[in-house]
C-alpha positions as CSV (number, residue, x, y, z in Angstrom):
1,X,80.6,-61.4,64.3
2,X,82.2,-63.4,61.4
3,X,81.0,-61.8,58.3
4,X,81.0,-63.5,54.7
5,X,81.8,-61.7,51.5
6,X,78.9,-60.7,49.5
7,X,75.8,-60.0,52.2
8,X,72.8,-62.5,52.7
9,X,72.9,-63.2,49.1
10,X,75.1,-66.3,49.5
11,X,74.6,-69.3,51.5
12,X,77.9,-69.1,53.6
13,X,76.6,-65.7,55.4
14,X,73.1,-67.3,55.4
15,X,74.5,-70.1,57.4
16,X,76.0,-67.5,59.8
17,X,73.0,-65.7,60.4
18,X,71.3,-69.4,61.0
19,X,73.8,-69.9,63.8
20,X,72.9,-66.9,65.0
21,X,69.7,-66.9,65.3
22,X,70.2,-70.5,67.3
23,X,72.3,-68.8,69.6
24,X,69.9,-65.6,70.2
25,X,66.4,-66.8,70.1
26,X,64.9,-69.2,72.6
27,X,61.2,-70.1,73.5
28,X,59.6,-71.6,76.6
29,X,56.4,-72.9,77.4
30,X,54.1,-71.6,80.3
31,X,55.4,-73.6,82.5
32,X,59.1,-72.3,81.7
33,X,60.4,-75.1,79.8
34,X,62.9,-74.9,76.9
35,X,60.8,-75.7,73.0
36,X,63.6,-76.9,71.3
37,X,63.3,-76.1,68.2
38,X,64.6,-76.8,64.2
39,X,66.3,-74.7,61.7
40,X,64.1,-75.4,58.5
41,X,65.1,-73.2,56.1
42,X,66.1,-69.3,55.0
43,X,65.3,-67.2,52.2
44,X,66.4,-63.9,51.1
45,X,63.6,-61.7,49.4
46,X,64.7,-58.0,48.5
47,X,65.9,-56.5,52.0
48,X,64.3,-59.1,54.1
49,X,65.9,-62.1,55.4
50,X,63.6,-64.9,56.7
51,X,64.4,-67.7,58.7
52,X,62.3,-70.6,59.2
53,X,62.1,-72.8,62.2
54,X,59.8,-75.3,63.7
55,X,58.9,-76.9,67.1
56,X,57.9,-80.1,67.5
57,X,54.5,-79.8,70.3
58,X,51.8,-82.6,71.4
59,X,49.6,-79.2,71.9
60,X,49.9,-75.7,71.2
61,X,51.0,-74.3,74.9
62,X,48.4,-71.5,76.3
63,X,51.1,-69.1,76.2
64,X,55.4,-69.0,75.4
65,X,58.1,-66.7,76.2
66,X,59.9,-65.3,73.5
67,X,63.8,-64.1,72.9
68,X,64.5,-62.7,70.2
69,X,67.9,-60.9,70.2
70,X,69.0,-61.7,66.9
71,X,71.6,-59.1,65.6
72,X,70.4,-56.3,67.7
73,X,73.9,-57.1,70.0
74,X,75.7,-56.0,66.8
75,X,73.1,-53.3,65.5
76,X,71.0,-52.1,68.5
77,X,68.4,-50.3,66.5
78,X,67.4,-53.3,64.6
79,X,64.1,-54.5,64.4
80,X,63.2,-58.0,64.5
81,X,59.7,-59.3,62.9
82,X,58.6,-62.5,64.8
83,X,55.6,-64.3,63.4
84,X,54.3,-67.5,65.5
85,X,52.1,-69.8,63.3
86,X,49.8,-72.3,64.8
87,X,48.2,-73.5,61.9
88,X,45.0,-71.5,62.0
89,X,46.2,-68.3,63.1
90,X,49.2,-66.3,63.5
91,X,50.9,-64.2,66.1
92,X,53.3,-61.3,65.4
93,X,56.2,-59.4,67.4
94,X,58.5,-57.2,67.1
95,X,61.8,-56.6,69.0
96,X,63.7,-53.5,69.2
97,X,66.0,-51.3,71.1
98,X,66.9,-53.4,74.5
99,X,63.4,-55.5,74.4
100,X,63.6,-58.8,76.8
101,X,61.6,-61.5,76.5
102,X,58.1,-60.7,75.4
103,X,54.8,-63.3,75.7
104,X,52.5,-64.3,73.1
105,X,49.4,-66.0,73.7
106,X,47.4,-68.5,71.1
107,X,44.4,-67.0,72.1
């Protein structure tokens, strides 16, 4: 992995870890199709790093698929906080260790 001077305090390694995270987290629908999905935004706030992205969906799918691999291929015993928001409610998980894809449910 490419690393900028400085940490996640500067925009170049920001943009790094936002090409990252396109390359390392996916999402499908219950019928195992690809929700493309948009890079919004990042912010860093004290040791967290948030990244924003959005989906574009006629409906909020019954269930999705979840990859989240983010990092962990470079430090396996990251953690990686997922939270799903459907507008009234939102769903959390985390990855860790070797965890595949995981399923979350809007129910």
């Amino acid at each position: 992995m490419v690393q900028a001077a400085g940490g996640l305090d500067n925009i170049p390694a920001q943009a790094l870890v936002g090409v990252e995270l396109s390359n390392t987290f996916k999402l499908w629908d219950a019928d195992g199709e690809l929700i493309p999905l948009a890079l919004v935004g990042a912010e860093l706030e004290s040791e967290f790093f948030y990244i924003y992205q959005e989906a574009e969906l006629a409906s909020i799918p019954e269930s999705m698929r979840v990859e989240h691999g983010m990092l962990r291929n470079y430090w396996p015993d990251m953690s990686n906080y997922l939270n799903v928001d459907y507008g009234s409610f939102i769903k959390s998980l985390i990855f860790s260790n070797n965890d595949g894809v995981k399923t979350i449910d809007n129910e």
